[in-house]
Each structure stands twice: as C-alpha cells, then as structure tokens.
C-alpha positions as CSV (number, residue, x, y, z in Angstrom):
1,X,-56.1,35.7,-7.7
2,X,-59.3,33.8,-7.5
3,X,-62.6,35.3,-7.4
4,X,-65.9,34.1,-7.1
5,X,-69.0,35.5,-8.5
6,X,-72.2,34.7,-7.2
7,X,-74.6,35.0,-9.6
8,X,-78.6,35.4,-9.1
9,X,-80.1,32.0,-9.9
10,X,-82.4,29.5,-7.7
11,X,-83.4,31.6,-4.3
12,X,-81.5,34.4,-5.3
13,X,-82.9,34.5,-8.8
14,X,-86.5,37.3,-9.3
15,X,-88.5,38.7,-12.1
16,X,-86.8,42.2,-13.2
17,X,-82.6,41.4,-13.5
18,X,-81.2,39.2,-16.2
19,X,-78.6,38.0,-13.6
20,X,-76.9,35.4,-16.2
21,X,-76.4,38.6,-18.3
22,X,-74.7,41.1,-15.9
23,X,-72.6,38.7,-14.6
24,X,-71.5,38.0,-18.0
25,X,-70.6,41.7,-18.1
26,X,-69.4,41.7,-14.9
27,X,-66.9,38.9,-15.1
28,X,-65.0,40.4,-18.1
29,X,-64.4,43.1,-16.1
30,X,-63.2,41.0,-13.0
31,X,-61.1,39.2,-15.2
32,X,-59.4,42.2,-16.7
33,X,-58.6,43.0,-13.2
34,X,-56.6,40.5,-13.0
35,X,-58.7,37.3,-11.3
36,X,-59.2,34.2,-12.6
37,X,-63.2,34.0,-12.5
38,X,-65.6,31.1,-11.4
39,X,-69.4,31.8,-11.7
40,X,-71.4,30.2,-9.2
41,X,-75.0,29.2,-9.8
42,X,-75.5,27.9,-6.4
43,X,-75.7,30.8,-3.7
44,X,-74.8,29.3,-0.5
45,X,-73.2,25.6,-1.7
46,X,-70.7,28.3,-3.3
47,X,-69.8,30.1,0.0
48,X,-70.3,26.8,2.0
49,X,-67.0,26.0,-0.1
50,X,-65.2,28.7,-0.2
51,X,-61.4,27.9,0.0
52,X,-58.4,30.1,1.0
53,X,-57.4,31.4,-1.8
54,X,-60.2,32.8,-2.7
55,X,-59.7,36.5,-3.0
56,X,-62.7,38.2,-4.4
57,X,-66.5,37.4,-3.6
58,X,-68.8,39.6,-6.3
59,X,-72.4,39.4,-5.2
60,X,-74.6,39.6,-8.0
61,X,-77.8,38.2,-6.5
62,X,-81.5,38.9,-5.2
63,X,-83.3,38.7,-2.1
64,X,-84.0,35.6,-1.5
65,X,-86.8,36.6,1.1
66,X,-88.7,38.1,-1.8
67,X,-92.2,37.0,-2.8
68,X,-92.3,36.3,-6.6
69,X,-94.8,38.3,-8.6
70,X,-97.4,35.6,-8.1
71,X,-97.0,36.2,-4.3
72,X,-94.4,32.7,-4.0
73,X,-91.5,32.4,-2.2
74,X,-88.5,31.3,-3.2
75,X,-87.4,27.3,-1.1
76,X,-85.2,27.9,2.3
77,X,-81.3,26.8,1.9
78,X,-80.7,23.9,4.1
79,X,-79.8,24.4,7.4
80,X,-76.4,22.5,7.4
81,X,-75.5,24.2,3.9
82,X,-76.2,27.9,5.6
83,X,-74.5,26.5,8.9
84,X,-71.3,25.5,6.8
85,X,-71.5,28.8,4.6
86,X,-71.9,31.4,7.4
87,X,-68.7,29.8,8.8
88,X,-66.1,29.9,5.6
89,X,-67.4,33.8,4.8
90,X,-66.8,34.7,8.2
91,X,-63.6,33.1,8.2
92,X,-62.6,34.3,4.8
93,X,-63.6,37.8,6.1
94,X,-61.6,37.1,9.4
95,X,-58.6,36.5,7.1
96,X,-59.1,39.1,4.7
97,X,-60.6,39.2,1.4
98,X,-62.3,41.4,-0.9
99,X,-65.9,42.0,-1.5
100,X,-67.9,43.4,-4.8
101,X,-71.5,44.2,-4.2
102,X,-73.2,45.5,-6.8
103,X,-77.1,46.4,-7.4
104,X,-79.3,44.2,-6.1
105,X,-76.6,42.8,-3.5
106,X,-78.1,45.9,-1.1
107,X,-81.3,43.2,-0.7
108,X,-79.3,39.9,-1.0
109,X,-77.7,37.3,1.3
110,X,-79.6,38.3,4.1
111,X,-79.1,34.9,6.0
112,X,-75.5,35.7,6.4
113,X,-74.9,38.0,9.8
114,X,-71.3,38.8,8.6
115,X,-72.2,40.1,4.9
116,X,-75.2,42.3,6.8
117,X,-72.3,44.1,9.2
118,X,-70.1,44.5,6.0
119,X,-72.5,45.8,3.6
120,X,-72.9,49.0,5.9
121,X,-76.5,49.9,4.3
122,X,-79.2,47.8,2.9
123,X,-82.1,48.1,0.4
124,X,-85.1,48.0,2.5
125,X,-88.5,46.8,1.1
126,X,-91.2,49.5,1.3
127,X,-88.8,51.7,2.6
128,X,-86.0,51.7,-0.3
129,X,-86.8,53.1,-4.0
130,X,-85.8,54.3,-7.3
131,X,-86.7,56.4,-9.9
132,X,-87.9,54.9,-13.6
133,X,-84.5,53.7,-15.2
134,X,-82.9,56.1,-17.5
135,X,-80.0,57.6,-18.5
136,X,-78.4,59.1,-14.7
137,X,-75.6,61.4,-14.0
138,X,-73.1,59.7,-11.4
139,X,-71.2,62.7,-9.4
140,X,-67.9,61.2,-8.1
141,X,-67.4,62.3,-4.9
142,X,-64.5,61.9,-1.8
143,X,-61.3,61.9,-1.7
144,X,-61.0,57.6,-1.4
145,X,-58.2,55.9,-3.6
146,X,-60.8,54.9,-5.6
147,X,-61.6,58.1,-6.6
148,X,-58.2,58.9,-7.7
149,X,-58.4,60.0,-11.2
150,X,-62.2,59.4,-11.8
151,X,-64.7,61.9,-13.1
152,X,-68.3,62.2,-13.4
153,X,-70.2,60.1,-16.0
154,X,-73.3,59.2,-17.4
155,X,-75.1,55.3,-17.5
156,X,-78.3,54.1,-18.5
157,X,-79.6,52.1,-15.0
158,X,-81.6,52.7,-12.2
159,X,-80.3,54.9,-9.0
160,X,-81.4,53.3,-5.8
161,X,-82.3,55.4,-2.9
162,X,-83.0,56.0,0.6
163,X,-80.9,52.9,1.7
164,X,-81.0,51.9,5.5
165,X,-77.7,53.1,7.0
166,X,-76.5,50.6,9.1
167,X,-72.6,51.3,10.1
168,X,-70.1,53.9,8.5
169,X,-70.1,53.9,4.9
170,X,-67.0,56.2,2.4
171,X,-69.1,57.4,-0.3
172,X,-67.4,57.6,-3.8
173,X,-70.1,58.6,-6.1
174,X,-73.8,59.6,-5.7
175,X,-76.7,60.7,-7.6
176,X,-78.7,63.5,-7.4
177,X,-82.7,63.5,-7.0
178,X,-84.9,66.8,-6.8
179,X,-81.9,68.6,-5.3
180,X,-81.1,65.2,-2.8
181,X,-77.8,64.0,-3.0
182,X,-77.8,60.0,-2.1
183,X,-75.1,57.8,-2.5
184,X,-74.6,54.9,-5.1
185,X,-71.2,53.5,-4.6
186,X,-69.3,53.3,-1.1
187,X,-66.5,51.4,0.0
188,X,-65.6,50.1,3.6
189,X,-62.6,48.6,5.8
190,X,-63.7,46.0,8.6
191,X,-60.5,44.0,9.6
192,X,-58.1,42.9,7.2
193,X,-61.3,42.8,4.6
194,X,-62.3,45.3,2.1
195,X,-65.8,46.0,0.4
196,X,-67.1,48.2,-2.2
197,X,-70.9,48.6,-3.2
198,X,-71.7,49.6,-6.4
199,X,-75.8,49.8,-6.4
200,X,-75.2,50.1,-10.3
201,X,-76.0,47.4,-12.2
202,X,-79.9,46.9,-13.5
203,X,-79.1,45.8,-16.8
204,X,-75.9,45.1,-19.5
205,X,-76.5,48.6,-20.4
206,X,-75.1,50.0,-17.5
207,X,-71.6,48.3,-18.3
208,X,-71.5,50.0,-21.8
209,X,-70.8,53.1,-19.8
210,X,-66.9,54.0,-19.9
211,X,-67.1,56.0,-16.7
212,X,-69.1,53.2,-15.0
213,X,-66.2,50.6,-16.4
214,X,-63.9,53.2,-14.8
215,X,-65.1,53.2,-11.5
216,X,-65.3,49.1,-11.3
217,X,-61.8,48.8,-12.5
218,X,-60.5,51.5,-9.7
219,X,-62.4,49.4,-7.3
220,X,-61.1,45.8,-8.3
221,X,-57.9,47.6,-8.3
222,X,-58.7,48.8,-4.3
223,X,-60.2,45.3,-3.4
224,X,-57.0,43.2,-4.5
225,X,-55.0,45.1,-1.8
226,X,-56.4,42.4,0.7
227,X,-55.5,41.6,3.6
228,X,-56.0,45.2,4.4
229,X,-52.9,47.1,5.0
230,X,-54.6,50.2,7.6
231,X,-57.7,48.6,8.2
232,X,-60.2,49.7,10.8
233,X,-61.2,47.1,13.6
234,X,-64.6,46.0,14.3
C-alpha cells in the first residue's frame, strides 16, 4: 500500500509547526501500519500526480491563505498545477482511498472543493481557538471501530476548538474545556473513501504519547479498508 504524506513546506509551510518534524513522526507510524511512505514537499505538484495506487493521503500542512507574521502571504499555486490536482484527488476519492488529517490539516488545502466536503469541519480564523499547549486529557468516546479497544490518555499538544461544522462528523475522542466537551478526532464515510481527522499533532511531543500512538494506529488500521465496504453516499 502506498501512501503519501504531504508535508507543510512552501505555501503550506507557517511560523509555529516544525512540519519536517511531525512528519518524521508521523511517517514511522504510517509505515508501521503497513504503507510504503513517500514524503512530498510540494503540496499540490504531489496531488497533481497522484496515481492509482495510491492508498493513503496524510495531510500534514498549513493554510496556505495565511498571512505570515510579518503580514506576507504565501505565492498562489499555478492555475494548471491546482486545475490538474483538484482532478486526480477527486478521482482518487471517486475511487476510494483513505485520508489522514491531522492538526493543522483543519485550515489546509483550502483550494481543493473535494478535501473541504470531506473534512466535515474546519478550523476557522478568528472564529477557531485553543487553549496554551500542555499536557491534555483525550476522553475516547463512540462506539466506531476505531474505538474498539482504546482508552483514555494523556499528550502534551494543543486541543483545538470550536471548529466550523460543516457536514456529519463520528466523533472518537474529544477534550474537555471548562465543563465543554469538543471533539478532537472524528472519522467519516463519503463514497467508497474513508477519512479520519486527528486535530492532534502540534509538536513531536504529542507522538511520544502511547495512547495517542494507539489511536493513529486503530485509524491507519480503519483507513486501509478502502474502497469502503458500507459506505454512505454523497
């Protein structure tokens, strides 16, 4: 099984995440999973070429609408590049394929109409927060395959909040704020394809967690099943 990990660099690249770092992470446990791993620095020229065998996209990228700290923003893909891109995800997602969001992913890719209806929630500017990253309880939650087995945990990372709900999301775990529950990892059906969101992630702390390790290696697990055996239609 192939999978391909997009990695934050170029556009997609901002301030606050070591993405070359957390992909790092990230990758060994992709591979453990059982996919043979190709990190992509370029964004879009890596989705422009996506091939069928492809099995796994794992977004691990910023918004590349995002002003930079010195108020820049970042250059505007090519139209013929986003043109080519837009058309071998939606295909791939037309055929079936699995898809691993994780943190900043909520804010990312926001050029591509078919990753917005996966996602099923986004991180919105101004609107979207999180509290000062620390150590975080994680309350698994659900009855979903993926959280067969799992119990609750602790991790070092940031819990994002107060996402924009956009279509049906399945939570699997969530996090609590002043007596809030809001949800952190979700999975969804759409077609033969499969996603999971994971808005863990800040920093390689976060994959030291054993529960956290856990949870990703339930959802590779989930997200290999592709094309989707019961899936819902869109």
């Amino acid at each position: 099984m192939r999978a391909v990990m997009l990695n934050g660099s170029g556009r997609y690249a901002d301030a606050w995440h070591r993405y070359s770092e957390t992909t790092a992470a990230l990758a060994e446990l992709v591979a453990e999973a059982g996919f043979t791993v190709e990190v992509a620095d370029d964004v879009d020229g890596a989705l422009a070429s996506l091939t069928d065998d492809v099995a796994l996209i794992v977004v691990n990228a910023g918004d590349p609408h995002a002003s930079t700290p010195e108020g820049e923003t970042a250059a505007v893909a090519e139209a013929s590049v986003l043109e080519a891109a837009n058309a071998a995800l939606e295909w791939a997602i037309d055929r079936g394929i699995g898809l691993l969001a994780v943190h900043t992913a909520a804010a990312s890719l926001h050029d591509y109409p078919a990753y917005e209806r996966a996602l099923g929630a986004r991180w919105v500017r101004d609107s979207s927060w999180h509290p000062p990253i620390g150590e975080a309880a994680v309350h698994i939650v659900g009855n979903h395959a993926i959280a067969d087995g799992l119990e609750d945990f602790t991790v070092f990372d940031e819990r994002y909040t107060d996402f924009r709900l956009d279509d049906v999301i399945e939570p699997i775990a969530e996090h609590e704020h002043e007596g809030i529950r809001h949800p952190l990892v979700w999975a969804r059906e759409f077609g033969h394809s499969r996603l999971v969101y994971d808005a863990l992630g800040h920093d390689v702390r976060s994959y030291e967690s054993a529960g956290h390790r856990a949870l990703l290696a339930a959802s590779l697990a989930w997200l290999a099943r592709v094309p989707a055996p019961t899936a819902n239609a869109r």
